[in-house]
ZAMARGU-4260 file (C-alpha; in steps of 0.2 Angstrom, whole numbers, plus 5000, padded with zeros to 4 digits):
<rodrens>
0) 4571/4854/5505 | 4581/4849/5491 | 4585/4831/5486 | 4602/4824/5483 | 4597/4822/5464
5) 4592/4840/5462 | 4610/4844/5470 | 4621/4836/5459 | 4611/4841/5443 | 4613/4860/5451
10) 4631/4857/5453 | 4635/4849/5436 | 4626/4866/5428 | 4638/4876/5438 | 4652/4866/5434
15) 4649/4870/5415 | 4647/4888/5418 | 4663/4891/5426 | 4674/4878/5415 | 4683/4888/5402
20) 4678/4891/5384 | 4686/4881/5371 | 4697/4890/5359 | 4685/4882/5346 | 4668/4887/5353
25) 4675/4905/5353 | 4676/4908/5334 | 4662/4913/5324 | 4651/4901/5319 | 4654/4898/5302
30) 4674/4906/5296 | 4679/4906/5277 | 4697/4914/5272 | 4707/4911/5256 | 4725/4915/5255
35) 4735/4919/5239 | 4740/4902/5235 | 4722/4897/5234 | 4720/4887/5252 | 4701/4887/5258
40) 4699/4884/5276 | 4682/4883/5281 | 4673/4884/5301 | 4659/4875/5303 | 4649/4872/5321
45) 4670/4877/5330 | 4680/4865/5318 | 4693/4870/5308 | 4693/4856/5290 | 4706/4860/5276
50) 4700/4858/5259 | 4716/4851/5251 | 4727/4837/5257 | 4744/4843/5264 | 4755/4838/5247
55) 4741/4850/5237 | 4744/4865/5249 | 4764/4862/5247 | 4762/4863/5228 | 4750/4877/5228
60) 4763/4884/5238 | 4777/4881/5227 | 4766/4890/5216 | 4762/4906/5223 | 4782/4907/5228
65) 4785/4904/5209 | 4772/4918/5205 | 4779/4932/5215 | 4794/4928/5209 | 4788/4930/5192
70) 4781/4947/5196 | 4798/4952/5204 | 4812/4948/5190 | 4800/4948/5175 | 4793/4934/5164
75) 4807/4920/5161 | 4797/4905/5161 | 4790/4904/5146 | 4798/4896/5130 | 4816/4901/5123
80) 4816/4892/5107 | 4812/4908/5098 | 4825/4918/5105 | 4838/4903/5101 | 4831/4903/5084
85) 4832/4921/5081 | 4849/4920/5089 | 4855/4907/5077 | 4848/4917/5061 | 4859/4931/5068
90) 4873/4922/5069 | 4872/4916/5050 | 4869/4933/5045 | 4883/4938/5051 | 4895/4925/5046
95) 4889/4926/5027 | 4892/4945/5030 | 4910/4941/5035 | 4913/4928/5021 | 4905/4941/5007
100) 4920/4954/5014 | 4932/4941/5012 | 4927/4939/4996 | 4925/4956/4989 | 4943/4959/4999
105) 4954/4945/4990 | 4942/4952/4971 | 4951/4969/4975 | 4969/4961/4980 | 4967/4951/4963
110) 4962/4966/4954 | 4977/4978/4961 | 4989/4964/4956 | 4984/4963/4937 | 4985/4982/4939
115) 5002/4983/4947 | 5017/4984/4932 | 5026/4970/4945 | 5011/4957/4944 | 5020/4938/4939
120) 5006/4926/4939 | 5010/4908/4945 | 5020/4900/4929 | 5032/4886/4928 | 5050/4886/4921
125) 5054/4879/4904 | 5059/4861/4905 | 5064/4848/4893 | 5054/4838/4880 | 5041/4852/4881
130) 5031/4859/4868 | 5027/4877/4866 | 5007/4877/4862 | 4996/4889/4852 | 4986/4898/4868
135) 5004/4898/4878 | 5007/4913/4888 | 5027/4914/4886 | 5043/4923/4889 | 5055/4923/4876
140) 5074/4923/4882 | 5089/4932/4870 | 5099/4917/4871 | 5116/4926/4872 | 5110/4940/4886
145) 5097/4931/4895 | 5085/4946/4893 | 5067/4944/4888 | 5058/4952/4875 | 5048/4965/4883
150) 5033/4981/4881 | 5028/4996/4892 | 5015/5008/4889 | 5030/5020/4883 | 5030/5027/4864
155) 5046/5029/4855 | 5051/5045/4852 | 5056/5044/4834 | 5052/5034/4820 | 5033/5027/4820
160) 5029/5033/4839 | 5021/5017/4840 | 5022/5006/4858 | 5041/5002/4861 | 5047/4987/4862
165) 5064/4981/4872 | 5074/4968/4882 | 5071/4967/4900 | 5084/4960/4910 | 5073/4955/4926
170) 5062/4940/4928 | 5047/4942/4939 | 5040/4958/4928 | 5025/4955/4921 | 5026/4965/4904
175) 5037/4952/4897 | 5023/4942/4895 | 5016/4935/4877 | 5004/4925/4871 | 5007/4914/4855
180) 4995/4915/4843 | 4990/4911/4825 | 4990/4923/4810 | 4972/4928/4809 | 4968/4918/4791
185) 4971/4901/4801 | 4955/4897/4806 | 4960/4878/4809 | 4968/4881/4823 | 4965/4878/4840
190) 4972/4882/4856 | 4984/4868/4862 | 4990/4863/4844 | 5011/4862/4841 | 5018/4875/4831
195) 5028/4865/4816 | 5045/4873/4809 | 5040/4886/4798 | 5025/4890/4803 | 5018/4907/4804
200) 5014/4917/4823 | 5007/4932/4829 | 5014/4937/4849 | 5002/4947/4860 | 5008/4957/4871
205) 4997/4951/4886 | 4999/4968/4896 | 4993/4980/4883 | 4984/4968/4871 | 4994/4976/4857
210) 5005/4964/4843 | 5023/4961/4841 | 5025/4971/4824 | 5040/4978/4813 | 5041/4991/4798
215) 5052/5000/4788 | 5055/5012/4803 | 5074/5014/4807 | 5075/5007/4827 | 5082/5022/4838
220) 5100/5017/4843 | 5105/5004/4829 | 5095/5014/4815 | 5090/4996/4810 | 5073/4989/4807
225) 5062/4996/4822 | 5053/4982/4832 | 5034/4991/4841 | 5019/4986/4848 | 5005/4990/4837
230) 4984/4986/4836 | 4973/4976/4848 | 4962/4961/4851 | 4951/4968/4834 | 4967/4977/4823
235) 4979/4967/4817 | 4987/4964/4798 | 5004/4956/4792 | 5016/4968/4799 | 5010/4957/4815
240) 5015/4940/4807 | 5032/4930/4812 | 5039/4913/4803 | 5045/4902/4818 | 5062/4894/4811
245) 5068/4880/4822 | 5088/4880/4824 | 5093/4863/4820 | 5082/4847/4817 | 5068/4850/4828
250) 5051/4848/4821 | 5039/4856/4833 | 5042/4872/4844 | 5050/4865/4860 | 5054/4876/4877
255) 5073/4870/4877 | 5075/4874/4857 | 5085/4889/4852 | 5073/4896/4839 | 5072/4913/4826
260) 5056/4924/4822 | 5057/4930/4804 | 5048/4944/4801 | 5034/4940/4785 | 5035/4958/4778
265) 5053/4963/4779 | 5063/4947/4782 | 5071/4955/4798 | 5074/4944/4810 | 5068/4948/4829
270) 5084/4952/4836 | 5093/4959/4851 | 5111/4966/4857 | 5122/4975/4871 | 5117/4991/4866
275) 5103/4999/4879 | 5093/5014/4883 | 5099/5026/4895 | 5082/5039/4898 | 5067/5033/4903
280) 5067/5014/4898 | 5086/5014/4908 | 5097/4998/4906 | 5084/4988/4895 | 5092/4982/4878
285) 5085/4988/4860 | 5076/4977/4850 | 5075/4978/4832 | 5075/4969/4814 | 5089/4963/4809
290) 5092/4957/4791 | 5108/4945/4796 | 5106/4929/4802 | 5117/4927/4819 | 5118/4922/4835
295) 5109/4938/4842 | 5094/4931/4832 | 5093/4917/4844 | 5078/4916/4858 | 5071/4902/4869
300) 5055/4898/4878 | 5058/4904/4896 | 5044/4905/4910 | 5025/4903/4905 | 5008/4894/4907
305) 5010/4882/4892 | 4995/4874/4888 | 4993/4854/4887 | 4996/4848/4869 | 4983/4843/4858
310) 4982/4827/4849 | 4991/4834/4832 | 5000/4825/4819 | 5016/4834/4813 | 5023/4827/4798
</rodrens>
């Protein structure tokens, strides 16, 4: 017979059996798993404990999010300070490229100008109370027709054959230019000095580099003394040399004085006239030597670059 004791442990054991299992007694008893984001999750005796805190596993998280993302587009995070870097030493490549261009462009604009027979550099007119300066690059203007002495690159066809020598009647060419110069024995001289009355010039024609000159050559339409262009920076003698003769009382060469040029050899004086060419040098007026003293004599400073004056003493 059994006791009331034995009866309610009996039942208590069977009660046990038949209760169902607990979802932690059915895993294994020790469990350990590791996902990509590096979570450890570890069973021990049917409990589940996680390693990290929540905030870690979010970070963790973020992390492995961030990696396959990496894996997916490329590798973008890491430091762009080289690229920029190279980026700007591209940029100033490039930019000194484009100013060298710039540069070699405006040498060849420059170069094609001196070249061009239509060149005018930048000058100023002639004005009052001016003076005309050794080192001055000048026009000079036949006072009665307003043409400027002038030179080409065209021989005459008689006479010496040497570089011609005429009257222009435009402004803006750039062959009517001369620079004013000193006979070569004056070594005193510097550029900037006044030329006094009576003083003795040489003209360059800056074009060609060759000298104003005259001879006993009869010119081609007049027959009187031919006026050329003759020798060069190193060739140069006294058929080159000029006396400056100041119409009125004028001491020094002034832009707004009428004055003559009397050549040293031959006593012609540079002259000019109404008669002109009617091949090749068409509508420009001879220039020649002329051993009368008149009014076709007559010449002024017109345009130029006129250098600043020295500090000279004219007596």
């Amino acid at each position: 017979m059994t006791s009331d004791g034995e009866l309610s442990s009996t039942a208590a054991k069977r009660a046990t059996e038949l209760a169902p299992s607990s979802p932690r007694s059915a895993l294994p008893p020790e469990v350990s798993s590791k996902n990509p984001a590096g979570l450890h999750f570890r069973t021990t005796g049917g409990t589940i404990g996680a390693r990290n805190s929540d905030v870690e596993n979010e970070i963790l998280l973020k992390k492995l999010a961030e990696a396959r993302a990496s894996r997916r587009y490329g590798n973008n995070t890491g430091p762009r300070s080289s690229k920029s870097e190279s980026g700007c030493f591209q940029s100033a490549g490039f930019l000194q490229l484009c100013v060298a261009m710039a540069l070699i462009s405006l040498a060849l604009v420059v170069l094609l100008a001196l070249l061009h027979p239509s060149f005018s550099p930048s000058v100023e007119g002639a004005s009052n109370g001016k003076e005309v300066t050794y080192g001055s690059m000048i026009k000079l203007q036949h006072d009665r027709t307003k043409f400027r002495l002038h030179s080409h690159e065209v021989p005459y066809g008689s006479g010496s054959g040497q570089q011609s020598v005429t009257a222009f009647p435009g402004v803006e060419d750039g062959n009517s230019y001369w620079a004013v110069k000193p006979s070569s024995d004056d070594e005193s001289i510097e550029q900037g000095d006044v030329i006094p009355n009576g003083s003795i010039v040489r003209l360059q024609h800056m074009r060609t580099r060759k000298w104003l000159h005259s001879h006993l050559h009869p010119s081609p339409i007049s027959g009187n003394l031919e006026v050329s262009a003759f020798g060069g920076d190193d060739q140069s003698d006294t058929g080159d040399y000029w006396r400056l003769e100041i119409e009125g009382k004028g001491k020094v060469w002034m832009q707004d004085q009428k004055v003559r040029l009397r050549h040293v050899d031959t006593n012609g004086y540079l002259h000019s006239h109404d008669k002109k060419y009617s091949r090749i040098v068409s509508g420009q007026q001879e220039v020649c030597g002329m051993g009368k003293k008149n009014a076709d004599n007559l010449w002024t400073a017109a345009e130029g670059i006129y250098f600043l004056t020295r500090a000279t003493t004219v007596e």
